[in-house]
C-alpha positions as CSV (number, residue, x, y, z in Angstrom):
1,X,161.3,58.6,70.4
2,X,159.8,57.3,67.4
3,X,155.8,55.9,68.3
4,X,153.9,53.5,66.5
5,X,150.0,53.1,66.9
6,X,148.4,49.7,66.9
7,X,144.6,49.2,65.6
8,X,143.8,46.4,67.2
9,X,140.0,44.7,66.7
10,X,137.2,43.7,69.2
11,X,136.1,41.1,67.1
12,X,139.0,38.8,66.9
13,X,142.6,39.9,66.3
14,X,145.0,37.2,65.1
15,X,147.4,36.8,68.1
16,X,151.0,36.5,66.3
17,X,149.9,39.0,64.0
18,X,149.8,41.7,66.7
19,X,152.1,40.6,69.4
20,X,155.1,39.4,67.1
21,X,155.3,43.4,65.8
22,X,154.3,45.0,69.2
23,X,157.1,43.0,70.6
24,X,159.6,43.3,67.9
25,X,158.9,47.3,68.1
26,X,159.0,47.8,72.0
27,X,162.1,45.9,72.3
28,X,163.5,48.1,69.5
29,X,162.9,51.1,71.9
30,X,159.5,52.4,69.8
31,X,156.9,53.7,71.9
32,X,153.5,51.6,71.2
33,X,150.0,52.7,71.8
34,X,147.2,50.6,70.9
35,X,143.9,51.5,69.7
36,X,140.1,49.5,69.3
37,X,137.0,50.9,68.2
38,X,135.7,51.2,71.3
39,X,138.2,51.6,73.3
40,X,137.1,47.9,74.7
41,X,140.2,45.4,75.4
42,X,141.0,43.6,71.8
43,X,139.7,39.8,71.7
44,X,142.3,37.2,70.4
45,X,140.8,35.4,68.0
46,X,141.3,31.2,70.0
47,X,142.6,30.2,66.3
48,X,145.7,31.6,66.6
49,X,146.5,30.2,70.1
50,X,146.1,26.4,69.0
51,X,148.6,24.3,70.2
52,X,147.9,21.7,67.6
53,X,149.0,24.6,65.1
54,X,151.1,26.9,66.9
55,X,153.1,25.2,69.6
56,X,152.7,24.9,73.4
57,X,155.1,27.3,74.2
58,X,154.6,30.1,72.0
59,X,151.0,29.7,72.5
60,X,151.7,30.5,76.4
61,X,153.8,33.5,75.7
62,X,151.5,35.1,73.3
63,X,148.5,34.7,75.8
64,X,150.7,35.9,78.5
65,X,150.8,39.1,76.6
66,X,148.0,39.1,75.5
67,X,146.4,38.9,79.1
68,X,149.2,41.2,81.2
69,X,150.3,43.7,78.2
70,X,149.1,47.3,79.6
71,X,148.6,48.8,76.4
72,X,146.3,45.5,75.1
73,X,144.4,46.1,78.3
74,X,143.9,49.7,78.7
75,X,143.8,51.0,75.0
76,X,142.4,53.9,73.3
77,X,138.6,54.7,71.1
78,X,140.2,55.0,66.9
79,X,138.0,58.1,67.5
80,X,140.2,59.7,70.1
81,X,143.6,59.2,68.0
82,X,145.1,60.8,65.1
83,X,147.8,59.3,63.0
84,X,149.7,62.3,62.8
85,X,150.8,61.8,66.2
86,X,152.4,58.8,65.7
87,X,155.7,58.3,62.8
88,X,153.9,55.0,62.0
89,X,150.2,53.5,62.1
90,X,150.0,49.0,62.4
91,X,147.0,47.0,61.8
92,X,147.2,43.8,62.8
93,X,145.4,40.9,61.2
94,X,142.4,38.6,61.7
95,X,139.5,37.8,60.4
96,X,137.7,39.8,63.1
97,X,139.3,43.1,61.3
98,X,136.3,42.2,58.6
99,X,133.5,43.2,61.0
100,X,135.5,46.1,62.8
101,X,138.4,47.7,62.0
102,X,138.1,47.6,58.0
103,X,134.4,48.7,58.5
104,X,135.3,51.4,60.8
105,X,135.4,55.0,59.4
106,X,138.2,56.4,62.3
107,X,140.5,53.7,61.2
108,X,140.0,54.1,57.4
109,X,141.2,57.8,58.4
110,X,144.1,56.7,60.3
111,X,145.5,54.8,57.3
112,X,144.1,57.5,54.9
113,X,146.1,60.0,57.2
114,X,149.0,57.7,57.5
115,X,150.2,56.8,54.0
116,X,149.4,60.8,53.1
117,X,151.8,63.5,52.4
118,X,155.6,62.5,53.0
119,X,155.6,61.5,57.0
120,X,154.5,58.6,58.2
121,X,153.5,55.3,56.9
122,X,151.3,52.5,57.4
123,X,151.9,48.3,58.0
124,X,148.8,46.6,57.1
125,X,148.7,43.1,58.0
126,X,146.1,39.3,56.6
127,X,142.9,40.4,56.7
128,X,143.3,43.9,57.2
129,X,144.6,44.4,54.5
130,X,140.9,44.6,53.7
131,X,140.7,48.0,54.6
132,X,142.6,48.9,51.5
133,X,139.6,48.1,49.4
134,X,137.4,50.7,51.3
135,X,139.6,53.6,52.2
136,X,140.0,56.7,50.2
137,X,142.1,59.6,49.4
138,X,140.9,63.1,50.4
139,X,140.5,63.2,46.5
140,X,138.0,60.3,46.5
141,X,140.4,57.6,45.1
142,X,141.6,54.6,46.6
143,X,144.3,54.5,48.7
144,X,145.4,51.5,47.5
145,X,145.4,52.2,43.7
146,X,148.2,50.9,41.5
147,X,150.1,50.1,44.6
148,X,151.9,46.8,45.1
149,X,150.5,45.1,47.9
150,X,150.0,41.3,49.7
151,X,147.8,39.8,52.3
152,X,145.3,37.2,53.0
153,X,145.0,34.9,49.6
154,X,141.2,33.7,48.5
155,X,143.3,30.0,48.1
156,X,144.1,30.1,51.9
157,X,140.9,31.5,52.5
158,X,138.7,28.5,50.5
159,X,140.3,26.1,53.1
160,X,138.6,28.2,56.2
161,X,135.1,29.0,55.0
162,X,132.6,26.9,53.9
163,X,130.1,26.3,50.5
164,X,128.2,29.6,52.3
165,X,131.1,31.7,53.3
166,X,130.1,30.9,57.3
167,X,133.6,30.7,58.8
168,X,133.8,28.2,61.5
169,X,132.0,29.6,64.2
170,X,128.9,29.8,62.3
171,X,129.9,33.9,61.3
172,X,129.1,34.8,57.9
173,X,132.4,36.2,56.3
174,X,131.2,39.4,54.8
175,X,134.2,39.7,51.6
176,X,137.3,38.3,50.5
177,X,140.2,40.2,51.2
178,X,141.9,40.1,47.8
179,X,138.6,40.3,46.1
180,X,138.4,43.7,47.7
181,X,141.7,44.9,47.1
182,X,141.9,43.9,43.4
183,X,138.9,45.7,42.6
184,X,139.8,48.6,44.6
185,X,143.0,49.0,42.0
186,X,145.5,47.4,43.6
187,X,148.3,45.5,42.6
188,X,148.1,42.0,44.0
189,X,150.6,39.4,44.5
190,X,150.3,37.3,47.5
191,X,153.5,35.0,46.5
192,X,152.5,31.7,47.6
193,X,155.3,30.0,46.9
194,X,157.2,32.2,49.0
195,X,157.5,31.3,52.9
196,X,156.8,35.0,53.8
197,X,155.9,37.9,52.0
198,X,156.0,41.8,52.8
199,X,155.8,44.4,50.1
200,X,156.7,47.8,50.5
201,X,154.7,50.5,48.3
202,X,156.0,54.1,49.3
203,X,154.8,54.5,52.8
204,X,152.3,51.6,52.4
205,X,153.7,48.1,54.0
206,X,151.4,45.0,53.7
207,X,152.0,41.3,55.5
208,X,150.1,38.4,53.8
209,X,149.7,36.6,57.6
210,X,150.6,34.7,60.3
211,X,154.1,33.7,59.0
212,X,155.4,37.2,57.9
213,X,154.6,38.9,61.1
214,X,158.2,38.8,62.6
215,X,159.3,40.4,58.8
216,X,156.5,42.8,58.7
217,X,157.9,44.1,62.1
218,X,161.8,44.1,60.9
219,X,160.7,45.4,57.6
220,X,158.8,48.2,59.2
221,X,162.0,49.3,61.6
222,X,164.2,49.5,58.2
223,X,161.5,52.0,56.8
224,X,161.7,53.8,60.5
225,X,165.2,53.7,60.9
226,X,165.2,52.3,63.8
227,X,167.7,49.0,64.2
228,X,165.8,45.7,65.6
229,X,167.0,44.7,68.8
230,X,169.9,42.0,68.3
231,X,168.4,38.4,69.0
C-alpha cells in the first residue's frame, strides 16, 4: 500500500490545506500518518474555518475532521519518523508552519530525506513552502536550488500583516515566504493570475494555498500512481 506522511504544525495549520489532501489520499486507498513536533494534536488555525470566507458547510466538514480524524488526534513526534518509511512526505500550509514546522530541524530532514536519491518525494504546501529556504542537502546546498517552485506570494501576504509585520493576532511574522525561497536559489513563480497553481520539480511538488489544495492532492496521486477516487 503506498503511505504518505503528513507534517502537520502546533501553531496553526491552515485547515483546507491539510484536510483537502489527507482526504483526497485516504479515499484514494493511501495510507496516511500524521506527524507534529511534539507529538501534540495539530491546532487549526480559526482563519481558515470562517464562514464569511469559506462557507457554512465546508467549514462544518472540515472541523468535523479536524475534531474526530484519528490520525489528527493521535499523531506522531517529527523526531520519531523517518521519511524513508513512507513513498511520499506532505506539508500542509499555514502561517503557523513559520514558528514550527519550517523552524523544526526533524522536519527539514524529512523533506531533505524526501526529495533525496530517486524514491520518494515531497508536496509542500503556502507557507510551508518556507521550509525550502532553510533546508539543506547532505552536501550543504539548498534543497530548493534552481528548482521551479510556488507558494505563499509577498502580494497576498501585504494584505494579512501589518506596517510591523504583526499578523492579526498581534504575532510577529518572523519572514516572508517567497523572500526566503528566492534567496535560497529558487525559482519562483507564484502565477497570480492563475486560479490555482502546483509545480512539479523532480520529486519536489509545491501548492501556492488555499485554493490549489484539491490539485496539490490530485497532482501528487499522478506522481504516485495511484488513480484519485472518482467523484
Amino acid at each position: 500500500m503506498v503511505s504518505a506522511l503528513f507534517v502537520v504544525s502546533e501553531e496553526g495549520y491552515w485547515a483546507e490545506e491539510c484536510i483537502e489532501p489527507l482526504t483526497t489520499l485516504s479515499d484514494a486507498g493511501v495510507d496516511v500518518t500524521v506527524a507534529t513536533p511534539s507529538g501534540s494534536p495539530p491546532v487549526v488555525d480559526e482563519r481558515s474555518l470562517d464562514p464569511d470566507s469559506v462557507g457554512e458547510e465546508k467549514v462544518e466538514r472540515l472541523r468535523e475532521i479536524h475534531e474526530s480524524d484519528d490520525r489528527l488526534n493521535n499523531p506522531e513526534p517529527l523526531a520519531a519518523v523517518s521519511a524513508s518509511d513512507y513513498d511520499t512526505v506532505v506539508f500542509p500550509g499555514g502561517h503557523g508552519t513559520e514558528w514550527d514546522i519550517n523552524q523544526d530541524k526533524h522536519a527539514r530532514t524529512l523533506l531533505r530525506d524526501a526529495v533525496a536519491g530517486d524514491e520518494g518525494n515531497a508536496l509542500v504546501v503556502c507557507h510551508a513552502v518556507g521550509i525550502l529556504g532553510f533546508t539543506h542537502t547532505e552536501e550543504g546546498k539548498y534543497v530548493v536550488n534552481e528548482r521551479d517552485v510556488t507558494g505563499f506570494p509577498n502580494e497576498w501576504e501585504e494584505d494579512i500583516v501589518d506596517e510591523n509585520d504583526c499578523m492579526p493576532d498581534g504575532r510577529k511574522l518572523p519572514y516572508w515566504v517567497e523572500d526566503e525561497v528566492k534567496a535560497a536559489g529558487a525559482n519562483w513563480d507564484a502565477e497570480l493570475d492563475a486560479d490555482t497553481s502546483v509545480t512539479v520539480d523532480g520529486d519536489l511538488i509545491t501548492a501556492r494555498g488555499p485554493g490549489s489544495s484539491h490539485a496539490a492532492a490530485t497532482t501528487l496521486l499522478d506522481e504516485l500512481g495511484v488513480e484519485a477516487e472518482s467523484a
